[in-house]
C-alpha positions in Angstrom: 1.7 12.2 14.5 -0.4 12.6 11.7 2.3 11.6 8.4 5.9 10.4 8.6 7.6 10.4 5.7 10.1 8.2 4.4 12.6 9.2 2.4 16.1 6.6 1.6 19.2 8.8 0.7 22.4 7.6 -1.1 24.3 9.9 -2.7 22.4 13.0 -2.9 24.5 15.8 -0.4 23.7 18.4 -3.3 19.5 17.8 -3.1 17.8 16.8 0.1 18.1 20.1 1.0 15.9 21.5 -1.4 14.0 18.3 -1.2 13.1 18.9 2.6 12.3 22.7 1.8 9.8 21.8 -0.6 8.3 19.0 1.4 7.9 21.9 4.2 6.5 24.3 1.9 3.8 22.1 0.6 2.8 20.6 4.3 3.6 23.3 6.9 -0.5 24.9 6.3 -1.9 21.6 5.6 -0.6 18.7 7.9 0.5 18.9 11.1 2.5 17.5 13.0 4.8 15.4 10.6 8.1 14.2 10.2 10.5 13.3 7.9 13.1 10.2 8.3 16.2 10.1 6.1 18.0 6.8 5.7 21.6 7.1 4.3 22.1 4.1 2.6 25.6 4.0 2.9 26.2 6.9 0.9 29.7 7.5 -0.8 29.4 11.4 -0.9 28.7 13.7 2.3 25.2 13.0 2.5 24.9 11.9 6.4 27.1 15.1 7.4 24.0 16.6 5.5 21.0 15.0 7.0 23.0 15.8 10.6 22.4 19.7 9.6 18.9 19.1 8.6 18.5 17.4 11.4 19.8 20.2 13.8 18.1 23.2 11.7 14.3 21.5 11.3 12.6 19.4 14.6 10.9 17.4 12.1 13.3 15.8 10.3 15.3 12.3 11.7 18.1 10.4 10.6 19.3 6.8 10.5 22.8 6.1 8.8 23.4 2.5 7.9 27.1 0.6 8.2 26.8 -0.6 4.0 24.4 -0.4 1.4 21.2 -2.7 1.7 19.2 -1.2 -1.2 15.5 0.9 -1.1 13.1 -1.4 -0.2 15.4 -2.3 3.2 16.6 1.2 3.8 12.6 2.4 3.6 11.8 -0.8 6.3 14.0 0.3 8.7 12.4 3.8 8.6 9.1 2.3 8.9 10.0 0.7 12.3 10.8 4.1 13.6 8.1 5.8 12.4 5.3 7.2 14.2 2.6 8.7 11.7 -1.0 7.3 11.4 -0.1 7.5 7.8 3.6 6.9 5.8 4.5 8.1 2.7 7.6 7.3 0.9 9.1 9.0 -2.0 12.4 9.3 -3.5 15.9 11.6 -2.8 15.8 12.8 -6.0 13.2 15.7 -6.7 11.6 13.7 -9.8 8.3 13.0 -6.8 7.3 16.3 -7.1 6.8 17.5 -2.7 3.2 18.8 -4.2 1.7 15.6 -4.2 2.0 14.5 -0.9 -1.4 16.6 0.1 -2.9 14.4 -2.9 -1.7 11.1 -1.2 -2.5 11.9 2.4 -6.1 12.7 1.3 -6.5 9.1 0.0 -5.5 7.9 3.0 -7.6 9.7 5.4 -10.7 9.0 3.1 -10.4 5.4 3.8 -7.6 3.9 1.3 -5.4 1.8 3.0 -2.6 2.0 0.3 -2.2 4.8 -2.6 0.2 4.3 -5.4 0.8 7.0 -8.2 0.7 6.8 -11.9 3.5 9.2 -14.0 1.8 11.1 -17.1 4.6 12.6 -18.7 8.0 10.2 -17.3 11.0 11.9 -17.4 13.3 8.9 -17.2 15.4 7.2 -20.3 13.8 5.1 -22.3 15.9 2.7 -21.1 14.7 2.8 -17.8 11.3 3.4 -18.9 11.8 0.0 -20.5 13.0 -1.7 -17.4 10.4 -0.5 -15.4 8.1 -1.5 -18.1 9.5 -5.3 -17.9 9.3 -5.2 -14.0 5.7 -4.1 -14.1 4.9 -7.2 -16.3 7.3 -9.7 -14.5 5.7 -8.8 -11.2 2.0 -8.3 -11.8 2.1 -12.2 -12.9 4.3 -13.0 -9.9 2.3 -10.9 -7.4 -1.1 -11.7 -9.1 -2.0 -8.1 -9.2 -3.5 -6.2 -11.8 -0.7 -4.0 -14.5 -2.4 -1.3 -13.9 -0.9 -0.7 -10.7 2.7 0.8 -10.9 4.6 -0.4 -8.0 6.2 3.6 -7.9 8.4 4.4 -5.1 6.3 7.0 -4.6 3.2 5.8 -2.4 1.4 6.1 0.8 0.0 3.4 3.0 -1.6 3.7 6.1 -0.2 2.2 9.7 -1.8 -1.2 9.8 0.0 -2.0 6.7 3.1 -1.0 8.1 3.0 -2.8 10.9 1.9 -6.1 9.1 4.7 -5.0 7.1 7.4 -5.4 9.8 5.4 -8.4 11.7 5.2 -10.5 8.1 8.8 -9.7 6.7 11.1 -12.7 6.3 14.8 -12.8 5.5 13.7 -11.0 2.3 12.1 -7.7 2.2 10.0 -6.8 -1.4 7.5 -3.9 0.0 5.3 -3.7 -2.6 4.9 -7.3 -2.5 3.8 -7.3 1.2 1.9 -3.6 0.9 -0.7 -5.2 -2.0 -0.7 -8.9 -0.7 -2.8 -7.0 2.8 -4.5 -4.2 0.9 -8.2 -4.1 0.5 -8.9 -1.3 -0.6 -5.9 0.5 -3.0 -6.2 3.8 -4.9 -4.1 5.0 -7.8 -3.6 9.0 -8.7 -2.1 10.4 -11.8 0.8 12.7 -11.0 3.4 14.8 -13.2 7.0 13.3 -13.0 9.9 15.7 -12.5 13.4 15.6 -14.3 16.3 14.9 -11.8 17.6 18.4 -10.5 21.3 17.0 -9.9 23.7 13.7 -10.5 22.4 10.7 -12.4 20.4 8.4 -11.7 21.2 5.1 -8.7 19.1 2.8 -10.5 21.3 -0.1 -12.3 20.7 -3.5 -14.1 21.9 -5.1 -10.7 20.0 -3.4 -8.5 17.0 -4.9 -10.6 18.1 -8.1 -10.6 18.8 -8.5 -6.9 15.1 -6.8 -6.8 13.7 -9.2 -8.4 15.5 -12.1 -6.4 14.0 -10.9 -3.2 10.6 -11.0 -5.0 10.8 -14.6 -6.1 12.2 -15.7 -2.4 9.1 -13.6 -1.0 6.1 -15.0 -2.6 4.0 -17.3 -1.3 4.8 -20.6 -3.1 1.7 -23.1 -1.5 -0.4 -22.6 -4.5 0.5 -25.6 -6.9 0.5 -23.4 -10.5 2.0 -23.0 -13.7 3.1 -19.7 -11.1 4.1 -21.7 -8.8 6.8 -23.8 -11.1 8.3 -20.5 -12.7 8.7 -19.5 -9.0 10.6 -22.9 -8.1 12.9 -22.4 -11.0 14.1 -18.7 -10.8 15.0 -19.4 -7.0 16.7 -22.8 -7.9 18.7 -20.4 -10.7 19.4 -17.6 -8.3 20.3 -20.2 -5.3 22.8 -22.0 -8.4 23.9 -19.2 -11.2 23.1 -16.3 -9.8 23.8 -16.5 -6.1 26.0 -13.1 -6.0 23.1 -11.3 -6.7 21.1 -12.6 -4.0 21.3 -9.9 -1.3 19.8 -11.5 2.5 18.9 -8.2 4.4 16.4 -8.9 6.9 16.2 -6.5 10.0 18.1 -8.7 12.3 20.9 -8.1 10.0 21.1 -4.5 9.1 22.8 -2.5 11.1 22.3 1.2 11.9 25.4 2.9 12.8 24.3 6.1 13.9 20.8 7.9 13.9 19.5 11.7 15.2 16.0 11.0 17.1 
């Protein structure tokens, strides 16, 4: 298998179907074989009836339906462990990771990249978001030690030794990015165009962040004594004491798939 792609679904019945039609269009003359996983992440509307269609009308396309919502970064491990590509790419349910790109990633790889992130050159988020993301890049590129210019997108490709220190090295806590750069040696970043959303709003909450960024702190290595180190210390002490209900434990032990289409 040459890419698997990785796709977590909550909530979008009325767009993975175009999504997967454009992924096919853009791959069908270009790679071969490759396959597509969709994870419902416990999705409210009719989206698993909807992967169990696509599932039936494509032979490249999987499914994995989990019993409550564990969030991206879990939903996108779990495919990971049932992948099968030489390469992975993940993007989002949404359209806004524009199908086209895929080619673009999946060349960096097979040139010798073990990880390629994107970079968006006209965002079509709020300015809200745009803002949040903005604070997350700056909050983690201190945490992570890794340079701001690298855009921890949910949009990105990584080849399958990082996935599979990915799954050996995750703990109770699973923060991808954190684990893909920490055993990178050799990262690349594209440019790409960013899409509007076709349908619905947007999944992405103040919450979501937060319990995002818990995971992170709980992640990192801590043996380093630093001025790092104590900021470290002192978010987990405040998430273990004030802000405990937005700590969210998810390792793979504990999620449980409740049906999938192999």
């Amino acid at each position: 298998m040459k890419l698997s792609i990785i796709i977590p679904v909550y909530n979008s019945e009325k767009i993975i179907s175009l999504l997967i039609k454009s992924i096919y269009k853009n791959l069908k003359d270009k790679i071969y074989p490759f396959e597509i996983i969709l994870i419902n992440d416990f999705s409210r509307d009719r989206s698993w009836e909807k992967i169990n269609y696509l599932v039936k009308k494509y032979n490249f396309v999987k499914g994995i339906n989990l019993n409550q919502n564990y969030g991206q970064h879990s939903a996108i491990f779990i495919g990971l462990k049932y992948s099968k590509g030489k390469n992975i790419i993940c993007l989002d349910d949404d359209m806004q990771h524009d199908p086209f790109y895929l080619n673009d990633i999946y060349n960096q790889l097979e040139q010798g990249h073990d990880v390629c992130y994107v970079k968006y050159i006209n965002r079509q988020h709020s300015k809200i978001k745009i803002l949040v993301s903005w604070l997350n890049n700056f909050i983690s590129s201190y945490l992570m030690e890794k340079s701001s210019k690298i855009y921890t997108s949910s949009f990105k490709g990584f080849n399958s030794k990082i996935k599979k220190k990915i799954i050996i090295k995750s703990s109770k806590f699973i923060f991808l990015d954190y684990l893909i750069i920490k055993n990178s040696k050799n990262l690349k970043i594209i440019n790409i165009k960013h899409k509007k959303r076709i349908k619905g709003e947007t999944n992405y909450n103040f919450r979501k962040l937060i319990t995002l960024w818990s995971k992170m702190f709980f992640i990192i290595d801590t043996r380093k004594f630093s001025f790092r180190f104590f900021i470290i210390i002192i978010f987990r002490f405040l998430f273990k004491t004030f802000f405990k209900n937005y700590v969210k434990i998810d390792n793979n032990k504990r999620i449980i798939i409740s049906g999938k289409t192999f």
